[in-house]
C-alpha positions, 0 to 999 in steps of 0.5 A: 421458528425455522427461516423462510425460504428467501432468508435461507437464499439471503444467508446462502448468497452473503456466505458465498461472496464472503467466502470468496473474499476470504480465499483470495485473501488468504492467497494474497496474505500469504504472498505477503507473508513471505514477501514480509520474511524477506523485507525483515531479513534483506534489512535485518543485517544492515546497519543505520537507522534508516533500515531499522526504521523500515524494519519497524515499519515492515513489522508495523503493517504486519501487525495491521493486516494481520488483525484485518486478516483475522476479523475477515475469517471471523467474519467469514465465519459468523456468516456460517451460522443458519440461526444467528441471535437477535443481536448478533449485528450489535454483538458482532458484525458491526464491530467486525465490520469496523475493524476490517475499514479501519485496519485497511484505513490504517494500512493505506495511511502507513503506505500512502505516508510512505510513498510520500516520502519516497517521493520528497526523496526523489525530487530532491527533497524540496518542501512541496513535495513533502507538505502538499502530497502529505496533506492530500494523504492525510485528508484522504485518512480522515475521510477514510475514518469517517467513513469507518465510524459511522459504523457506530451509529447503529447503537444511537440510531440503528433503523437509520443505520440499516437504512441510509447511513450503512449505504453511506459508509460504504459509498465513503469508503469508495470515494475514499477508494478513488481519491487514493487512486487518483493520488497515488496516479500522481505520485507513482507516475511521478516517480517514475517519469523522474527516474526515467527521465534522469537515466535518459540525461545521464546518458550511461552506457552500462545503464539499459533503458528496460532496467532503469524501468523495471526498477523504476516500477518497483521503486514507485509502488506500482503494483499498489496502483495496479491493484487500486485500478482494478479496484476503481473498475470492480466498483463501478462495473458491475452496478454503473455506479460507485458502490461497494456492497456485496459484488465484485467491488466488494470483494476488492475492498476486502483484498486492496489493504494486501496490495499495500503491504506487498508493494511496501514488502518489494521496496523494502526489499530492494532497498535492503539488497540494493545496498547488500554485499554486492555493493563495493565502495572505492575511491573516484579521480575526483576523491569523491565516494564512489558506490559500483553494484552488480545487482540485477546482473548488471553494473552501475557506477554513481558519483555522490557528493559529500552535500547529498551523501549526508542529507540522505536519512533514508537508504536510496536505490541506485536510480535515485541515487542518480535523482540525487546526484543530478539534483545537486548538479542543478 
């Protein structure tokens, strides 16, 4: 039996907005494929745990887009075909559709976990600045995976499905959507209000005001909550509602898990070139470890103490170098 007319427009405008999705997430991917070649190399020659530990990180959220990168081509490619099978939702679109939210799930939660812990490592490493924002991001994951697994009820209950529960997932994956948004609002705004403000007392003549902040941005993942912002206004523009279902909400939904990698991608970078071969180690007045950078063209000198150079686990940029060392002052 050949399809209707209105069947042959519902397949049309579904393999339309799923195209879109694909190409720019291809063009996204791909961006973050280099930025991860250059993550995986800036730290590659470094010695410490730390840097291996974000090496294997890096690694780690590749694997996870890449799999959410492939289940969208397959996806994209299944919507090509004019007679799909009777079970062609069981066989295939619900199980896709599963892997993609997780994946992206999976994703946010590895660097939501990350910027959590940045942020412990800028405040000073007191313990509500790690327990409080990591239970905020863990409640967000769990409400994140709910929502990717009522996908499975459509084998027990599959009219309720396609009928309510289906509209419910995707109204989740937003609520989830903002809740993100609003804690990475809190944390990044943080971040960098922290840096800026220690650069502004310390008062060095070598340090300009528009570096402190360009690296400020980069160090506080700010490019994540750009793409979380446009995200918010795409899901709610063009329905005035919260709604992710075949618009330009959804096609946000489908690239926002590339944001995270890339804004991973750039702190790892800087913090792998931050401590590379521009960066000499001498001795101070005081005695005390000096580290002097010429990265960005410009030059920075911090003073560490011996209580702050060895709580440090994790490689620091020079900004927060500067956090730390006013933290031990206080």
């Amino acid at each position: 039996m050949a399809p209707t007319l209105a069947a042959l427009e519902t397949q049309f405008d579904t393999l339309s907005i799923k195209s879109v999705v694909f190409a720019a997430l291809s063009a996204m991917f791909g961006a973050y494929v280099v930025l991860s070649i250059l993550a995986i190399w800036a730290t590659y020659q470094r010695q410490g745990v730390a840097y291996k530990r974000l090496r294997i990180i890096t690694v780690l959220l590749f694997v996870v887009l890449l799999i959410h990168y492939i289940s969208r081509a397959i996806v994209t490619g299944r919507a090509r075909r004019m007679s799909p099978a009777p079970d062609e939702e069981a066989r295939f679109t619900v199980p896709l559709q599963f892997v993609t939210a997780t994946t992206a799930t999976i994703a946010a939660f590895i660097f939501d976990s990350l910027l959590v812990w940045r942020f412990y490592v800028i405040y000073g490493r007191p313990r509500w600045a790690l327990y409080l924002p990591a239970a905020v991001v863990s409640t967000n994951a769990v409400l994140g995976l709910i929502a990717d697994f009522i996908n499975f009820s459509y084998y027990s209950t599959p009219a309720l499905y396609l009928s309510h529960l289906d509209s419910v997932s995707f109204k989740l994956s937003a609520v989830w959507g903002w809740c993100m948004f609003a804690t990475n609002t809190v944390m990044t705004g943080a971040i960098i209000g922290r840096i800026v403000y220690v650069s502004r007392m310390s008062r060095s003549p070598s340090v300009t005001q528009y570096g402190v902040l360009l690296e400020a941005i980069t160090e506080s993942a700010a490019v994540t909550w750009v793409g979380l912002l446009f995200y918010e206004i795409a899901s709610t523009a063009p329905t005035h509602g919260i709604t992710t279902k075949m618009n330009i909400g959804y096609v946000m939904i489908c690239v926002l898990p590339v944001f995270f990698g890339i804004s991973h991608c750039l702190i790892t970078v800087r913090l792998g070139l931050s401590g590379n071969a521009q960066t000499t180690f001498h001795s101070s007045n005081n005695g005390l470890p000096s580290i002097t950078s010429k990265f960005q063209a410009r030059e920075i000198t911090v003073t560490m103490t011996s209580q702050s150079e060895s709580s440090s686990d994790v490689p620091m940029t020079f900004a927060e170098k500067e956090v730390a060392e006013s933290t031990v002052r206080e």
